[in-house]
Structure formats: C-alpha cells, structure tokens
N, C-alpha and C positions, 0 to 999 in steps of 0.2 A: 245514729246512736245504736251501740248495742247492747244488751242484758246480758250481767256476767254474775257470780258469786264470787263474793270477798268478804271477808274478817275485817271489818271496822269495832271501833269501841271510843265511846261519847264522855266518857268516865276512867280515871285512874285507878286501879287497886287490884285483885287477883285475877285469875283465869276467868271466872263467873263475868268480868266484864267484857268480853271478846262474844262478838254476836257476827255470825254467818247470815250475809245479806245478799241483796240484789242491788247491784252498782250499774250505773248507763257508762257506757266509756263511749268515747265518740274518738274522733281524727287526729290524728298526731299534729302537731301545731310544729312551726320552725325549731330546728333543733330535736325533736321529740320523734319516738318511735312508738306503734303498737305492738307489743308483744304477746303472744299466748303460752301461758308461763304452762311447762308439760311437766314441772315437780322443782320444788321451794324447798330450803333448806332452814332450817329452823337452830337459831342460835342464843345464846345467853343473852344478849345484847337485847334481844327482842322483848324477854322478859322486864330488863331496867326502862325500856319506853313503856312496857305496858301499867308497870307498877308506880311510873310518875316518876320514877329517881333520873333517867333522863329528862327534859320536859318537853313536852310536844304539843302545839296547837292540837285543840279536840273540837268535833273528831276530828278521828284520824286514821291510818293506816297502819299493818304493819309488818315488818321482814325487809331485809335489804338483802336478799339472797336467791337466785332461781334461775332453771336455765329453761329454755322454749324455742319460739320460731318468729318473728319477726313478719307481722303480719302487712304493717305499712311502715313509710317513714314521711317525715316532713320535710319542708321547705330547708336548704340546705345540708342535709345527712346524708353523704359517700359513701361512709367507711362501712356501711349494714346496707341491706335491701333485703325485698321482702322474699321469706324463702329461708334466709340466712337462719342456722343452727347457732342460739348465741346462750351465753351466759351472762350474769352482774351479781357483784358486791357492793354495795354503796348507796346511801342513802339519794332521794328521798324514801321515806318508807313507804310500803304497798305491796310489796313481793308475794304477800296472803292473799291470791285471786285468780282467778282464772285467766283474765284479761286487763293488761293493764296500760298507760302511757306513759311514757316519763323519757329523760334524758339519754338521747341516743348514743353521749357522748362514753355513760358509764358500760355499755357491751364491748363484751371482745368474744371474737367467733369461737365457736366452740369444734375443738376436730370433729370429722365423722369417727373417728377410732372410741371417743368416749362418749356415753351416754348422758341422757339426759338429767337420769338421777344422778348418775355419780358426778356431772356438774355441777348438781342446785346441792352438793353433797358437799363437794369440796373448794366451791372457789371462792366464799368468805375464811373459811380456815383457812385451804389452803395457804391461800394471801398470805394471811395473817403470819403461818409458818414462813415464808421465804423472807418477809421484813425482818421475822424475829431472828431467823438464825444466819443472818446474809446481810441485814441491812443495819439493827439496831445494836449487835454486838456480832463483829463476824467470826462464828466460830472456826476454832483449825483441828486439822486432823489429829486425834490424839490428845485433848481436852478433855478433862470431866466438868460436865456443866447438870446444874440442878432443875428439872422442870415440873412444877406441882397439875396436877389431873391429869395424868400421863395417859391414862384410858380413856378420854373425853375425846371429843372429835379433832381438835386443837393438838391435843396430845398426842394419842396415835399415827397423827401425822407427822408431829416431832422427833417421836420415836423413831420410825422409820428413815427418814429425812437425814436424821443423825448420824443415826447406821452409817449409811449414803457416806456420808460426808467424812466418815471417822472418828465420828465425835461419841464420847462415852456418855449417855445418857443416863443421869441418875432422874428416876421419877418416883412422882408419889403418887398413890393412891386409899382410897377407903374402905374395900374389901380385897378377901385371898383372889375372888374373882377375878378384880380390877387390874390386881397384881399379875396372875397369870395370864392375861389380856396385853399388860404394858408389854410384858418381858417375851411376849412370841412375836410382838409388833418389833423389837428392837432397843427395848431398853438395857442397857447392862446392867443396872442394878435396881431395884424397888425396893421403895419402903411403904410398908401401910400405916398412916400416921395415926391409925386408931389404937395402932397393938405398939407400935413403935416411937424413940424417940427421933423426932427429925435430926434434929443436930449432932445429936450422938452419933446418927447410922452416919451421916452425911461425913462426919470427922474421921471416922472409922474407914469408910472407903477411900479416902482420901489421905491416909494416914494421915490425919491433921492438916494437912494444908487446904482444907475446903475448895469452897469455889468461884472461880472469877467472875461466873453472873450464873443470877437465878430470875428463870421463868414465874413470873405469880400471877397465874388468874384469881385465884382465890378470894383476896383481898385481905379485911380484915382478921380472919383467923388464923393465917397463914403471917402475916406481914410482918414481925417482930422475927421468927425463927425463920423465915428468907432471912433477913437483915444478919444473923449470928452465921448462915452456912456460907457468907460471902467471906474470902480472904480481904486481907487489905486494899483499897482502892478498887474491890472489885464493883461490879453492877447491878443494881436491882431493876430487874424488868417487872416492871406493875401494870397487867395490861388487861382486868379484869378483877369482878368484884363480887363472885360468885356467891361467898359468904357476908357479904355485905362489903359496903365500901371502908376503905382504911381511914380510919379518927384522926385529926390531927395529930402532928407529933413535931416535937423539936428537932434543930438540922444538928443540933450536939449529938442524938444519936445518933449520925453518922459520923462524923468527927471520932467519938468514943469508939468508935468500930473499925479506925485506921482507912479514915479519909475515904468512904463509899460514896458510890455514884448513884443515884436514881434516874430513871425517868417513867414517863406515861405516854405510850406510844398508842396511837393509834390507824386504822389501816386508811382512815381518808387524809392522813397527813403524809404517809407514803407512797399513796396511789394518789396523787393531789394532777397529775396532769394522764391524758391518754395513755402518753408515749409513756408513762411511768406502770399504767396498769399494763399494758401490753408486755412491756417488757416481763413482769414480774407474771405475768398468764403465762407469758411460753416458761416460764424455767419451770412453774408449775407443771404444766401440761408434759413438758419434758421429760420430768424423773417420773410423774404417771405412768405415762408412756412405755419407757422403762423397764416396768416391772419393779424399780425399787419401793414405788411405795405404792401401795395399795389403801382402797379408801372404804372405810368399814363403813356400813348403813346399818343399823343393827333396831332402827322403831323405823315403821311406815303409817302413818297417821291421815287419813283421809282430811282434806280441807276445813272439814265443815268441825273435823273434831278437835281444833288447833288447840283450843284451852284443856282437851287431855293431854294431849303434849308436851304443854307447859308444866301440866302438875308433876310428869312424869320424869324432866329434867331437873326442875328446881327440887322434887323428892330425891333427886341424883340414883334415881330411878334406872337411868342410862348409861348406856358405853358408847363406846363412837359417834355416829351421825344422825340425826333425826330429820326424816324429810317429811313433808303436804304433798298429798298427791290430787290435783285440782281434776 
C-alpha cells in the first residue's frame, strides 16, 4: 500500500464538504491500472456529484478527468504498461488525487507532443466537443448553429472546432469579457444575454430563419429561448445544467414550435466501448495538433484547494479550463 492525497467527501452539499485526505492505494487488480495523475481537470459535472443532484454512494470520490503516467497494470491489460503517458474521461469518479486505481480500459495514450496539463485540460471537453459537433448533430460547412457558454471550457473549444469545420458559430456569453474571449476563439457572432435579447439577436443574424440545433449547457435558464432559436424540426441539444436542471415541460411545446427534436447526450453513451474512445481521442488530439484549436487554461488550483475551484466555476467566475495540480 501506498499514501497518497485525494478530495473525498462523506456528505452532499457545497464546496465546504470536500476534505483533502490521506488514501492508501494499493495494486491494480485484473483489468485495473495505477496511475499517477500529474494534473486533473475540473468540470461542471463534478459539482452535480458533489451537490447530490447526481447521486453517488458516500463517500466517495471525485473528477473523471486527468492525464499522468501509468505506474502498474493488472492481470490482463495490453493496451497501457507502466511508463505509458496516458489520459481519461469517464467515470468511476476519483480523478481528485494524486494516485489512483481504476479501469484500465477507460485510457488512451497520450502523444508526447501534448502536455500533461493541456490533457487533464482538454479530454473530457474535448470529447464532449467531437460527439457534439460530429456525432449528435453533424454539423456542415456553412451552417449557422447556436451554442450557449461559448467562453467556458466546452465552448472555447466549440468555437474553435467550428471555425475548423466552417461552421458559423453563434455563442452566448455573460460579460463584454466573455464575449471578446468567444469571438478571438472563433465564434462569428456573440450575444451577451445579460444586455441582450437571445432570440431577437439569434433572428437577426439569421435573418429570421434561426437555427437547426442549439448547444445548451445551461439548462434551466436557458431552455425555453434555446427551444424559440430552433427553426422547424430542428434540434435541441441539452447536455448540461449549469443553472440548474430543466423542470418538466410538455412534448406540445415542441409540436407548437414546428415539430423540434430533443435529446440528452452524454459522453459515456458515446464513448460506451474502447475502440469508440480511441477513435474519438485521435480526432481530438488531431486538430490539437493542428494548430486549429487551441486549449485555454486560464485557473490553476492546487489539489488541496479543489472546493475554491468550485466556488470559483459555479460563481462562473471562469473562462476556459480549470485544472488540480496534485
């Protein structure tokens, strides 16, 4: 067994419940790897487990995000050994720790060309970006498409990605900041929905014919005026619940809105086998690589201080990436 420090928490509710400990880890077991996580990526998602709106046996762990080195491996794991530069997205949670064990199955190697941070930075987003705009609605070149926190870490890299791709990014954001952030990343148009009407601007660029699918992290603040910037039959992408989750609502308002599509995508139903993550790592690592997109870090938060991180996201305190550095 070894001594390591990790973020566990026995209790649901805000930051104040996240306690910096001493964990024994011991040997990878069949299937399983050790890893020594060199910097952890810290995401929205982390707060919905910490606050109980996910539910989690307690304690528990938490982050599914981190890239390191691959200390051992267990009884039948090929595809790592120890030495290997690797990354993961995907649960179980624990990514908050210096040293951890878990499913060997969820790494995929990480080039020597990119960093350790800019892995634990980008490969839950990033993911997330290649299903969103590749897999769950495929955007084409010369579309305008709508995507809310276009400055967020999620966003930035949509921004970018878009470009890429030829796709007219309209985003939102909640300061001039945010805005001048979206728009050097790649967005072609911003609105700030503090000073602005979403729908209105969204009609406006679009000379009326809106748009065939809208990005929403947001959730409930957001989710009514996504639903209005969709043309007929177009798609609501609901992949996040920043402002809280979306209240029920009848399927007539989609109906009344000329036949809209919903869905709730998330990234273990896309990366659901190896060969799924893998594929979708290289297309990542690919336009990295690149040069087209670029992947902002912009908070470094030492391990120990994970619940100011939190405060500092959920106060949307932030712009791009926030990593743990163990």
């Amino acid at each position: 067994m070894t001594t390591a420090k990790a973020i566990r928490f026995a209790r649901t509710g805000g930051p104040e419940v996240l306690e910096y400990v001493d964990v024994e880890v011991g040997d990878p077991g069949p299937g399983e790897a050790r890893v020594r996580n060199h910097a952890i990526g810290v995401n929205f998602i982390d707060t919905y487990f910490r606050s109980g709106l996910y539910p989690l046996d307690l304690p528990n762990g938490l982050g599914q995000e981190a890239a390191g080195v691959v200390e051992a491996v267990g009884e039948g794991v090929t595809h790592v050994r120890p030495g290997d530069r690797v990354a993961y997205a995907a649960r179980p949670n624990g990514a908050y720790s210096q040293l951890r064990v878990m499913p060997a199955d969820i790494l995929v190697h990480l080039p020597d060309a990119i960093s350790f941070e800019t892995g634990a930075a980008m490969i839950l987003q990033g993911l997330t970006v290649q299903y969103l705009l590749k897999q769950t609605y495929a955007v084409q070149p010369g579309e305008t498409i709508l995507f809310h926190a276009a400055a967020g870490g999620v966003g930035l890299i949509a921004c970018q990605w878009a470009r890429a791709l030829g796709v007219n990014l309209i985003g939102t954001v909640g300061s001039n900041e945010k805005a001048a952030l979206a728009k050097q990343r790649g967005a072609a148009h911003v609105i700030n929905y503090r000073d602005e009407d979403v729908v209105q601007r969204v009609l406006e660029i679009t000379n009326g014919e809106k748009v065939p699918v809208v990005y929403d992290s947001v959730g409930k603040d957001m989710f009514t005026r996504s639903l209005d910037c969709l043309r007929p039959r177009g798609l609501m992408v609901s992949f996040g619940n920043s402002s809280g989750p979306v209240p029920p609502f009848s399927l007539n308002e989609l109906s009344a809105r000329g036949s809209l599509y919903i869905t709730r995508p998330t990234l273990q139903a896309y990366a659901a086998t190896r060969a799924q993550r893998e594929a979708m790592a290289a297309d990542l690592f690919d336009v990295v690589a690149s040069g087209k997109v670029s992947i902002d870090i912009h908070q470094r938060f030492p391990l120990a201080d994970a619940a100011q991180a939190h405060i500092a996201l959920e106060g949307r305190r932030t712009t791009g990436k926030t990593i743990l550095l163990p």
